[in-house]
Every structure is written in structure tokens, then in C-alpha cells.
N, C-alpha and C positions, 0 to 999 in steps of 0.2 A: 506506515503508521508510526508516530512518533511515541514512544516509549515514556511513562512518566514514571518519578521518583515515589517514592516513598512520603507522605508529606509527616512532619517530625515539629514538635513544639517544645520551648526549652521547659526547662522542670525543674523545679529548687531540688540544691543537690539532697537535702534533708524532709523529707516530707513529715518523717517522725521525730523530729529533733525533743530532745528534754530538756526540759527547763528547769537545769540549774543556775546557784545564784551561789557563788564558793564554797560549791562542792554538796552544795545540801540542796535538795527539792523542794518545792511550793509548800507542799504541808510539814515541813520538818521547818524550814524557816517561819511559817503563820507559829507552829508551836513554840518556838524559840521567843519572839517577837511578845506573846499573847502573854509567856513567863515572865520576859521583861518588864509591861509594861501594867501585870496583877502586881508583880511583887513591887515594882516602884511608889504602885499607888498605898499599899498595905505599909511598906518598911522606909517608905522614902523620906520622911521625917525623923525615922530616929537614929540612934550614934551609928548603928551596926548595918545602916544602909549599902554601903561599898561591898560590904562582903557578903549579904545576902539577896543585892538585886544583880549585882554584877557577878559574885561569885556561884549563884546558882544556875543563872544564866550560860557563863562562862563553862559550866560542869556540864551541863543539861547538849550545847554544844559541842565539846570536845566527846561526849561519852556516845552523843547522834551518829557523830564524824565517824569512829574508828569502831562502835556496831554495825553502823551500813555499811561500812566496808565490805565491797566482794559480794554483797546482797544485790537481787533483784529489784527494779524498781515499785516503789509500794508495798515495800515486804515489810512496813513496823503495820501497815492498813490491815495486811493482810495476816500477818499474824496476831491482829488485834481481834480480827472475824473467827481467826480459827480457835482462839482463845476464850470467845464468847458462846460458842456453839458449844450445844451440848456435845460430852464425848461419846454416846452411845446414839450410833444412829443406824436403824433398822433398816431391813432392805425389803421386807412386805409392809409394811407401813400402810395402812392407806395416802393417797394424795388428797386434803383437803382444801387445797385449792383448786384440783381439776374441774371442771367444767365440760361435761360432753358437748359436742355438736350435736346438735340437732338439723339433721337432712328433711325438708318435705318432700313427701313420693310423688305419684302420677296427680292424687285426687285434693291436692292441697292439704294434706294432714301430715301432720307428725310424727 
């Protein structure tokens, strides 16, 4: 009997890769981007435009940058949720979203 291998498919070395874009995440840069492009349209007309589309820009960036630092990813999301949630949260509570199952028996009933 001839003996067969093991059969093996190749596999990207990153299946969970993140997607950064220098150094910041997809919703840190949408945020960055979204302040750029309110405040150009509110301040981009008048004298003080440099320093309030680029320099808050530029703040809102650097202050993203060296908070995430050392952080989890999705950790401004997540500490946005934990921030939102009431602090008192009870452990008999009822659940107002459960929903029983309903099993039918032998006789077709409920």
C-alpha cells in the first residue's frame, strides 16, 4: 500500500491583519478626515482658517496618536460604550428582551 501525505493549502501569513493607515485605524482616521473637512467648510473662508482647520486637525491627530498608544484595538469605541452605559447595573434585573421557546408536545399544543 502506498502511503499518502498529508494534503496542505497555502494560507496568507495574516488572516487578521489591521488596517492601519500611519499608525491610526479606519475610524480614527474617518474622525480625523470628517474634522478636516466640517471645519474647512465652516472656517475656510476666513483669516484664521490655517490655524483652526489645520491646527485642530493637527491636535485632534497627534493627541489620537500618543492616547492609543499601548491601547487595544477599538478601545476610544469601546470606551465610548462603557461611557454611555448606565453605571449601575443590576444582576436580578429582569431580561426584557428574552423571549421563551416555545416547545409543542406529543398533541400539537403548546
Amino acid at each position: 500500500m502506498e502511503e499518502k501525505g498529508l494534503i496542505t493549502s497555502s494560507v496568507p501569513r495574516s488572516l487578521d491583519s489591521k488596517n492601519k493607515l500611519f499608525g491610526f485605524e479606519l475610524p480614527d482616521l474617518l474622525f480625523i478626515f470628517m474634522n478636516l473637512a466640517i471645519t474647512n467648510l465652516v472656517f475656510g473662508s476666513s483669516s484664521y482658517r490655517y490655524s483652526l482647520v489645520w491646527g485642530s486637525t493637527a491636535f485632534i491627530a497627534v493627541s489620537l496618536f500618543f492616547l492609543k498608544r499601548g491601547k487595544p484595538d477599538n478601545y476610544i469605541q469601546h470606551l465610548g460604550e462603557y461611557i454611555s452605559q448606565s453605571s449601575l447595573k443590576l444582576a436580578g434585573k429582569p431580561d426584557l428582551k428574552h423571549k421563551p421557546f416555545k416547545q409543542e408536545n406529543d398533541n400539537g399544543r403548546i
